[in-house]
DSSP file (Angstrom, degrees, kcal/mol; ACC not computed):
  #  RESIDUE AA STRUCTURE BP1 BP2  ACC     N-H-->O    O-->H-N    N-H-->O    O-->H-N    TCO  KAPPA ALPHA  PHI   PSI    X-CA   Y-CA   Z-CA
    1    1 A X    >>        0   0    0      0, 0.0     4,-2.3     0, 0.0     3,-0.7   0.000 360.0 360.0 360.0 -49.1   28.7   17.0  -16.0
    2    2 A X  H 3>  +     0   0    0      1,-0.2     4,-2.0     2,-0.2     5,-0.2   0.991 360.0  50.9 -37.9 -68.5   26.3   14.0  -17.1
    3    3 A X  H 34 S+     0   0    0      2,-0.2     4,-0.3     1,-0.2    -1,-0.2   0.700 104.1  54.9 -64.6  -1.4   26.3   13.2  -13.2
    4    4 A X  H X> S+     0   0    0     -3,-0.7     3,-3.0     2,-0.2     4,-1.6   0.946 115.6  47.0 -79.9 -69.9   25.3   16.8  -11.9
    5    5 A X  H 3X S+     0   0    0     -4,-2.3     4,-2.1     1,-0.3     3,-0.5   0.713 100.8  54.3 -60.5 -44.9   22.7   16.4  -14.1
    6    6 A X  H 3< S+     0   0    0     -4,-2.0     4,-0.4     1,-0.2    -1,-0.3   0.308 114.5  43.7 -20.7 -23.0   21.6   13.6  -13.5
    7    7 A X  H <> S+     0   0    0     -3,-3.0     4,-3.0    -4,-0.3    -1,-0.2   0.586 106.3  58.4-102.1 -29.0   21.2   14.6   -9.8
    8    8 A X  H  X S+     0   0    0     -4,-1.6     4,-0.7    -3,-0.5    -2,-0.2   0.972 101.8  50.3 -41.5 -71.1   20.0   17.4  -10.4
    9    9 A X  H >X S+     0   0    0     -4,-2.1     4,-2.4     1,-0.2     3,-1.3   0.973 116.9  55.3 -42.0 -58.5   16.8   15.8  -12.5
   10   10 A X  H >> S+     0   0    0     -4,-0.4     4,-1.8     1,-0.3     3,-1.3   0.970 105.7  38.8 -61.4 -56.9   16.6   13.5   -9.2
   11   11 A X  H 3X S+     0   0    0     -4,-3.0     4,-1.2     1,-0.2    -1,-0.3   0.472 111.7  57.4 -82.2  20.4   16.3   15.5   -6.6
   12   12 A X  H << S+     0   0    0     -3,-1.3    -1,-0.2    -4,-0.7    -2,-0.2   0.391 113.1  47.6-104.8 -20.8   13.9   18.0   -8.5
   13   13 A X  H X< S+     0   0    0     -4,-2.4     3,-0.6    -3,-1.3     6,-0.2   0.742 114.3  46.6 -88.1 -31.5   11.7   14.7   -9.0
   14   14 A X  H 3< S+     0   0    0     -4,-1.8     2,-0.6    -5,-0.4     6,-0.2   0.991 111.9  46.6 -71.9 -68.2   12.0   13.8   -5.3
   15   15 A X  T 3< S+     0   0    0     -4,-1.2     2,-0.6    -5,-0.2    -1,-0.3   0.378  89.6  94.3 -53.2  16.8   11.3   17.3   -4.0
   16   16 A X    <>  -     0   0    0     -2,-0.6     4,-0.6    -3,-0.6     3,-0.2  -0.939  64.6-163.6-109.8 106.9    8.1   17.4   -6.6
   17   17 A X  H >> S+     0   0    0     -2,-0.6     3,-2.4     2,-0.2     4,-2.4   0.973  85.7  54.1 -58.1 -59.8    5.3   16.0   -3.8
   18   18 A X  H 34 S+     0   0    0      1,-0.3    -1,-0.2     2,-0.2    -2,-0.0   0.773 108.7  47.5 -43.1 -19.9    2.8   15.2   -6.7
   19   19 A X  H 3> S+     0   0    0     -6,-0.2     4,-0.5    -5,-0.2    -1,-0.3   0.673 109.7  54.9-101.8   2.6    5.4   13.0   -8.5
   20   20 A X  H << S+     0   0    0     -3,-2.4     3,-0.5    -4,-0.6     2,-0.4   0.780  96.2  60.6 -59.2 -72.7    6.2   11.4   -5.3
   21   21 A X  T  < S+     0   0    0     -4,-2.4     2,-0.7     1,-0.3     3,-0.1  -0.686  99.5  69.5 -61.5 163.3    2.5   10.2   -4.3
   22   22 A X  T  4 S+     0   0    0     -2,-0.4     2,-0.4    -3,-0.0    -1,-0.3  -0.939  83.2  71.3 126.9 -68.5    2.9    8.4   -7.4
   23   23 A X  S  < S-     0   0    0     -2,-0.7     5,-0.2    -4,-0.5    -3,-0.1  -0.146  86.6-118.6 -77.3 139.3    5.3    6.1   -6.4
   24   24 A X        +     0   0    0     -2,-0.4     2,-0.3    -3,-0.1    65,-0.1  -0.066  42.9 151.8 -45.6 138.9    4.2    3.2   -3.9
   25   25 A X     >  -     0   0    0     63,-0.4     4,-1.1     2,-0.1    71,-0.3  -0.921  57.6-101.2-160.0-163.5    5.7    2.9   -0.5
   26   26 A X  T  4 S+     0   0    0     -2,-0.3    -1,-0.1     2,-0.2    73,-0.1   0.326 117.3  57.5-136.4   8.9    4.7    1.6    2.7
   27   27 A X  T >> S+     0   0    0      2,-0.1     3,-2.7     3,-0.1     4,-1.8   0.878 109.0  49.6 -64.9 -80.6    3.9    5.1    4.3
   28   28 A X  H >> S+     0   0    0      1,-0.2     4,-1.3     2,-0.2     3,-0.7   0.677 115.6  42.8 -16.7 -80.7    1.5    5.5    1.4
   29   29 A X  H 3X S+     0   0    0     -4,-1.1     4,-1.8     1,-0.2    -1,-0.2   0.557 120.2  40.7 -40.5 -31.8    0.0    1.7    2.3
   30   30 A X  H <> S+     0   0    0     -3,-2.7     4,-2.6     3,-0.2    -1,-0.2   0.822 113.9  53.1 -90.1 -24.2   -0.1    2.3    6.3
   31   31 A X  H << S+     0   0    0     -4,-1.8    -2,-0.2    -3,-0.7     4,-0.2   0.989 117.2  40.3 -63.3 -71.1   -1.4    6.1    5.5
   32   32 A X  H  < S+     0   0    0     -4,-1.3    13,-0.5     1,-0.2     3,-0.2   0.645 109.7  61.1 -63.8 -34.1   -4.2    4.0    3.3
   33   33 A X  H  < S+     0   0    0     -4,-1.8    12,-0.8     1,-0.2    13,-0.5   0.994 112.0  38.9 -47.6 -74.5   -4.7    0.8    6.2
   34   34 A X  S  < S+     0   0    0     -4,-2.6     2,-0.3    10,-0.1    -2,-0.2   0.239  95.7 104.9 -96.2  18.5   -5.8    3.2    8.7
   35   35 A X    >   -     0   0    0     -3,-0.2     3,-0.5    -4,-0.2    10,-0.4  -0.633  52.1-163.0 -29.1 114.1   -7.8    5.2    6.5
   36   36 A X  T 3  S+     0   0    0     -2,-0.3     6,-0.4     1,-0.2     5,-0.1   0.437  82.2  83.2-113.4   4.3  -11.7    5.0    6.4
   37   37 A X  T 3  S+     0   0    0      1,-0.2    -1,-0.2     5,-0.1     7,-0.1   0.448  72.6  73.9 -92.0   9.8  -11.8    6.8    3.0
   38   38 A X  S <  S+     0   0    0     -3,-0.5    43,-0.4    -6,-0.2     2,-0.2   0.745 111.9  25.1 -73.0 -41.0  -11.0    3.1    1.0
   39   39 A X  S    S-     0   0    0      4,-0.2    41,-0.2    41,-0.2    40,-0.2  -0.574  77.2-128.2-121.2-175.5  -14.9    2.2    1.9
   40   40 A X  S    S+     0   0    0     38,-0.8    39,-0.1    39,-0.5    -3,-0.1  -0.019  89.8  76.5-137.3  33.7  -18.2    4.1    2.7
   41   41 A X  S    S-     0   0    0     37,-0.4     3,-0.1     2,-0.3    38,-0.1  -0.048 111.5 -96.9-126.9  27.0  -19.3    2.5    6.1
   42   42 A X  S    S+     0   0    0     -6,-0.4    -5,-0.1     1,-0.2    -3,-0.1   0.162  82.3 117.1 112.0 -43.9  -16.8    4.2    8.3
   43   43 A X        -     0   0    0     35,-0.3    -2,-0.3    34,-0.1     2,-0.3  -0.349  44.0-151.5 -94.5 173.0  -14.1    1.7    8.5
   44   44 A X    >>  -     0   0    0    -10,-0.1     3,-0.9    -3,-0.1     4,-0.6  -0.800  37.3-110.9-122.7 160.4  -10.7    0.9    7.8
   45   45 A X  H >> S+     0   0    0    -12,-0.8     4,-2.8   -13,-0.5     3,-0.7   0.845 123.4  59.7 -49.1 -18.0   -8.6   -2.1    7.2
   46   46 A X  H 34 S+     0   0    0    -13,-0.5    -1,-0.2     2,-0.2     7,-0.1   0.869  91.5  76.6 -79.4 -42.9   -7.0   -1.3   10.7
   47   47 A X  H <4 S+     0   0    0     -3,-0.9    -1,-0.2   -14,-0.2    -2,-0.2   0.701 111.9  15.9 -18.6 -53.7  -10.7   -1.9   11.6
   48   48 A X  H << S+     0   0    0     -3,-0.7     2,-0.6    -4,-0.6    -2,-0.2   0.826 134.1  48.1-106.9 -58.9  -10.4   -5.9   11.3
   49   49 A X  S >< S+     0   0    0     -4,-2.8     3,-1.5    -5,-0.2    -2,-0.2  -0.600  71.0 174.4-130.5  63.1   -6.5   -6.0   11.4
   50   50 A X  G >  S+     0   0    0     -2,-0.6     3,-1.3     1,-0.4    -3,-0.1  -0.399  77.1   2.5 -64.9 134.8   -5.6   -3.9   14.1
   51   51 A X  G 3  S-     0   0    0      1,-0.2    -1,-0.4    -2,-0.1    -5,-0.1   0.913 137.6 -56.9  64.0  22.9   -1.6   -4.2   14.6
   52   52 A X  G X  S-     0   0    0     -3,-1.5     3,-1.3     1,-0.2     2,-0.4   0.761  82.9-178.6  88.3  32.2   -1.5   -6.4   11.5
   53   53 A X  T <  S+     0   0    0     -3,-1.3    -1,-0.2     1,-0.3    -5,-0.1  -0.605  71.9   8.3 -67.8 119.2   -4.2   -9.2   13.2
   54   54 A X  T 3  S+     0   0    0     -2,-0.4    -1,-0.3    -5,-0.1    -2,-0.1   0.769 109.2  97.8  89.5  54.6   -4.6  -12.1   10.5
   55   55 A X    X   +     0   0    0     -3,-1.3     3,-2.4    45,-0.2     4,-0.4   0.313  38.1 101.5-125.0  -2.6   -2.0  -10.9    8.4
   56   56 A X  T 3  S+     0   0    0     -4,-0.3     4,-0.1     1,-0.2    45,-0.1   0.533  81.8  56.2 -49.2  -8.1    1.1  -12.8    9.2
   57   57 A X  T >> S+     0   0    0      1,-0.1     4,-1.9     2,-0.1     3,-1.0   0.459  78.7  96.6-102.0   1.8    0.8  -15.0    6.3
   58   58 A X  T <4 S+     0   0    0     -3,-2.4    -2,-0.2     1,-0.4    40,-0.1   0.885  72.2  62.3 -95.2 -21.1    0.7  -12.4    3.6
   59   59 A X  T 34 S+     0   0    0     -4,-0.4    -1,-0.4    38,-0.2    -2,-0.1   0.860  91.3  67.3 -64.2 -15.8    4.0  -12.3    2.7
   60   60 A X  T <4 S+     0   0    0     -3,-1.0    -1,-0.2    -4,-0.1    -2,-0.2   0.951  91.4  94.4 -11.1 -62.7    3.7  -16.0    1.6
   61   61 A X  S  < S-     0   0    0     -4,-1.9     2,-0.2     2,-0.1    -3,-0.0   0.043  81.0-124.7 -64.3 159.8    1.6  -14.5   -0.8
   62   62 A X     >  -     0   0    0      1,-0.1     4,-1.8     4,-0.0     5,-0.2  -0.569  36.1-107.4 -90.9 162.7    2.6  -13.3   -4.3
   63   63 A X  H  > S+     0   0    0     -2,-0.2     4,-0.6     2,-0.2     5,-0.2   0.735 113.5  53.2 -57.2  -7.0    1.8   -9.8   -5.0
   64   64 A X  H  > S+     0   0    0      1,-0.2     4,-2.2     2,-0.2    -1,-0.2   0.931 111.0  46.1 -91.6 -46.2   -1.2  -10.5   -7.4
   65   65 A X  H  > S+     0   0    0      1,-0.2     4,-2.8     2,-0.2    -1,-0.2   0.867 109.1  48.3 -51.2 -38.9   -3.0  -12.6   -5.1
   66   66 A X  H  X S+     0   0    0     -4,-1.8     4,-5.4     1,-0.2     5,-0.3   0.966 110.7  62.5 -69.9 -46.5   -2.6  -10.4   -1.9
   67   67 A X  H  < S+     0   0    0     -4,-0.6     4,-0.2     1,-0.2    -1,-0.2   0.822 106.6  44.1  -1.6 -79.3   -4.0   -7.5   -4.7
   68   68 A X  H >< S+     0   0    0     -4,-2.2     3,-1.3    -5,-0.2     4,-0.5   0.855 110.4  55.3 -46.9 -52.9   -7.2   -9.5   -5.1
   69   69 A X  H 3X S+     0   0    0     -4,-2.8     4,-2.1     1,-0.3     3,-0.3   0.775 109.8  42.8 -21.0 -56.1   -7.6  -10.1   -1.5
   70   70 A X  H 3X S+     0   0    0     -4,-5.4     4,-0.6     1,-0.2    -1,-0.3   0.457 107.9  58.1 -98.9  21.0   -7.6   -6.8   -0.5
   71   71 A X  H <> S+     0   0    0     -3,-1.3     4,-1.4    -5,-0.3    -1,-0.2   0.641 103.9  58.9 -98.1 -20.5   -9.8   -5.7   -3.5
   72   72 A X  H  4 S+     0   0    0     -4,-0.5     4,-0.5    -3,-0.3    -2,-0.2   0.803 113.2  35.1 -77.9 -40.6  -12.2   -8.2   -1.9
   73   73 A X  H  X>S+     0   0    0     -4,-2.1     5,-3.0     3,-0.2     4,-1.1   0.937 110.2  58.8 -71.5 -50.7  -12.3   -6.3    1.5
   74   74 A X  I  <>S+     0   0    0     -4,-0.6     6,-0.8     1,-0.2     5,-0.6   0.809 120.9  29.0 -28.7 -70.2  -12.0   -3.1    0.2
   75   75 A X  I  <5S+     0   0    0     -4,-1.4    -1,-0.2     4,-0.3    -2,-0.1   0.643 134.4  32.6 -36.0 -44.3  -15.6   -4.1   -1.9
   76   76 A X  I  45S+     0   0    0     -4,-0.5    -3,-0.2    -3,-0.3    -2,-0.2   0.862 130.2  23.3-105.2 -56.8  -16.9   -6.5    0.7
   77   77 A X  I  <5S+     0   0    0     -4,-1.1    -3,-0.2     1,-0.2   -34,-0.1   0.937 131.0  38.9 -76.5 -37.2  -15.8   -5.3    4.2
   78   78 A X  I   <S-     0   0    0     -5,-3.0   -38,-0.8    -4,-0.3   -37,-0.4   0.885  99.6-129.7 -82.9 -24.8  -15.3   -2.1    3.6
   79   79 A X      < +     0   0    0     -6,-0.6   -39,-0.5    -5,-0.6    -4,-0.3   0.868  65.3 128.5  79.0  51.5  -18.4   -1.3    1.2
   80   80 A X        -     0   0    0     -6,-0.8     2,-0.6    -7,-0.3   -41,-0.2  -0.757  66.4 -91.8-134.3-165.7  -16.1    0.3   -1.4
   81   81 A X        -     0   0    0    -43,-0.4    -7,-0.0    -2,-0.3     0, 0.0  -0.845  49.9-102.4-108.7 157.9  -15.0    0.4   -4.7
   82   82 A X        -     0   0    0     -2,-0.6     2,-0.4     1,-0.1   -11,-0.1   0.143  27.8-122.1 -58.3 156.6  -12.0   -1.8   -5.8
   83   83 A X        -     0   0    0    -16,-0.1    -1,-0.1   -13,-0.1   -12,-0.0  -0.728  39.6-106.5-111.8 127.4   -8.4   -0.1   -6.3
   84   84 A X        -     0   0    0     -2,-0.4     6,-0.4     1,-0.1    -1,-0.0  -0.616  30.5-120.3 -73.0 161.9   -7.2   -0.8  -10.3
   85   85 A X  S    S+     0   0    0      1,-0.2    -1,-0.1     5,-0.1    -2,-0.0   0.921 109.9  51.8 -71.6 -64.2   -4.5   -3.5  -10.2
   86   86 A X  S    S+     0   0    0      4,-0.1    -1,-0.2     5,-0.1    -2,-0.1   0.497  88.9 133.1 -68.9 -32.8   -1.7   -1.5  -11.8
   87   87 A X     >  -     0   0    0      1,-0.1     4,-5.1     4,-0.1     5,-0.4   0.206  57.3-152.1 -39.5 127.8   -2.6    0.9   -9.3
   88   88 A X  H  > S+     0   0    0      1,-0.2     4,-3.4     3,-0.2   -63,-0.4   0.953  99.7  51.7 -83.4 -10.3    0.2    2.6   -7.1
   89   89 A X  H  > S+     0   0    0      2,-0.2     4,-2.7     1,-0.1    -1,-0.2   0.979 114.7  47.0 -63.3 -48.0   -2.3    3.3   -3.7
   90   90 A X  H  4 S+     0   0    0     -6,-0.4    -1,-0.1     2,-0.2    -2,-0.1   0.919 116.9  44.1 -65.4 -33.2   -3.2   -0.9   -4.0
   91   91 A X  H >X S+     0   0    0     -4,-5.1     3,-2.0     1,-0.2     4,-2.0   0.989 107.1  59.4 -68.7 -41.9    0.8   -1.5   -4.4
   92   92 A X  H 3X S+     0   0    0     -4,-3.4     4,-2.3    -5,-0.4    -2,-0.2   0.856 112.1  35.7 -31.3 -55.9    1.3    0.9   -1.6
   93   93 A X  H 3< S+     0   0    0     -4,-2.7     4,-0.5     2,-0.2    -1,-0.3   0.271 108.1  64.8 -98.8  28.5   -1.0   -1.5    1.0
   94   94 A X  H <>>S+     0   0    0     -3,-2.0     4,-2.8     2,-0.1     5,-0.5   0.651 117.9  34.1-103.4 -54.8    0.4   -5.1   -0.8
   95   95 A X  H >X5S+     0   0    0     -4,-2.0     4,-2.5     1,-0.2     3,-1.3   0.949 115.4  53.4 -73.8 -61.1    3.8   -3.5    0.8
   96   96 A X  H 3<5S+     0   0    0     -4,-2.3    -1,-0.2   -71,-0.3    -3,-0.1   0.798 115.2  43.5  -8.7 -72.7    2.3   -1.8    3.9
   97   97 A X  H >45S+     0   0    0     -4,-0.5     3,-1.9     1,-0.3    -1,-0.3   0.879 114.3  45.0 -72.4 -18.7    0.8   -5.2    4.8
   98   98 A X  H X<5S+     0   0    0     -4,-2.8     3,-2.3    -3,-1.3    -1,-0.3   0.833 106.4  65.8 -67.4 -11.2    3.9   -7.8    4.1
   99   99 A X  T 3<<S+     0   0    0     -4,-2.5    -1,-0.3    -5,-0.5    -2,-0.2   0.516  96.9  49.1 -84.2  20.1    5.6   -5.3    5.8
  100  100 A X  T <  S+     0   0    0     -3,-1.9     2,-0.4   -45,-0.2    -1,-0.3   0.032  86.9 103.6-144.2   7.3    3.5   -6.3    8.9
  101  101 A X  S <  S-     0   0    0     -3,-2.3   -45,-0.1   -45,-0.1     3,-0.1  -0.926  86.7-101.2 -85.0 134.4    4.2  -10.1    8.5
  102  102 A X        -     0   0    0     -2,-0.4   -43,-0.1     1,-0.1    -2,-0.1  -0.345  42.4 -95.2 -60.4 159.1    6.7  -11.2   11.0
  103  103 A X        -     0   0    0      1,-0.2    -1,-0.1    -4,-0.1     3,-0.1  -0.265  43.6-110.9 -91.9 158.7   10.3  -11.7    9.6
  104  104 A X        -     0   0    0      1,-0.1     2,-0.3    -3,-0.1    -1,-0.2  -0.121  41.1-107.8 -58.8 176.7   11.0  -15.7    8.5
  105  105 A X              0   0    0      1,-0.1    -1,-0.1     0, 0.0     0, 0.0  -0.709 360.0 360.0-105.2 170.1   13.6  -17.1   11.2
  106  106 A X              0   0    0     -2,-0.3    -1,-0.1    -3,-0.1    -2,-0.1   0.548 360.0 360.0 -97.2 360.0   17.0  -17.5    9.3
């Protein structure tokens, strides 16, 4: 019975769009790359990093740094204001863009 409910609860959370956008993912993050509504001169991160151009390194990076980074374009390239850290739209394009580093070789 526990586990009916339990599924139940889940897929009533899943099917809920609004609680959905809420969690980060890396549709959300590509949605938000090619977006031009992150800044207020028109452009998008896709803008500078078409096809994931200078971005091969970022999975190196730890999430708080790549964070800053792209709070730096957001501000600076894009002319917009900064995404809070905690935020799930800024986690959304920290996955988007590792997810656009090629994979290490094994």
């Amino acid at each position: 019975m526990r586990t009916l409910i339990l599924t139940l609860c889940v897929a009533a959370l899943a099917a809920n769009p609004v609680l959905a956008a809420d969690q980060p993912s890396s549709a959300r993050g590509k949605e938000l790359f090619n977006s031009t509504t992150l800044g207020t001169n028109g452009k998008s991160c896709a803008s500078c990093h078409a096809a994931g151009k200078g971005l091969k390194k970022t999975a190196a990076y730890d999430d708080a740094k790549l964070k800053k980074i792209t709070n730096q374009c957001i501000s600076k390239a894009l002319k917009g204001h900064t995404l809070p850290t905690g935020s799930s739209d800024l986690t959304s394009l920290v996955l988007y863009m590792k997810s656009l580093a090629p994979a290490a070789a094994p």
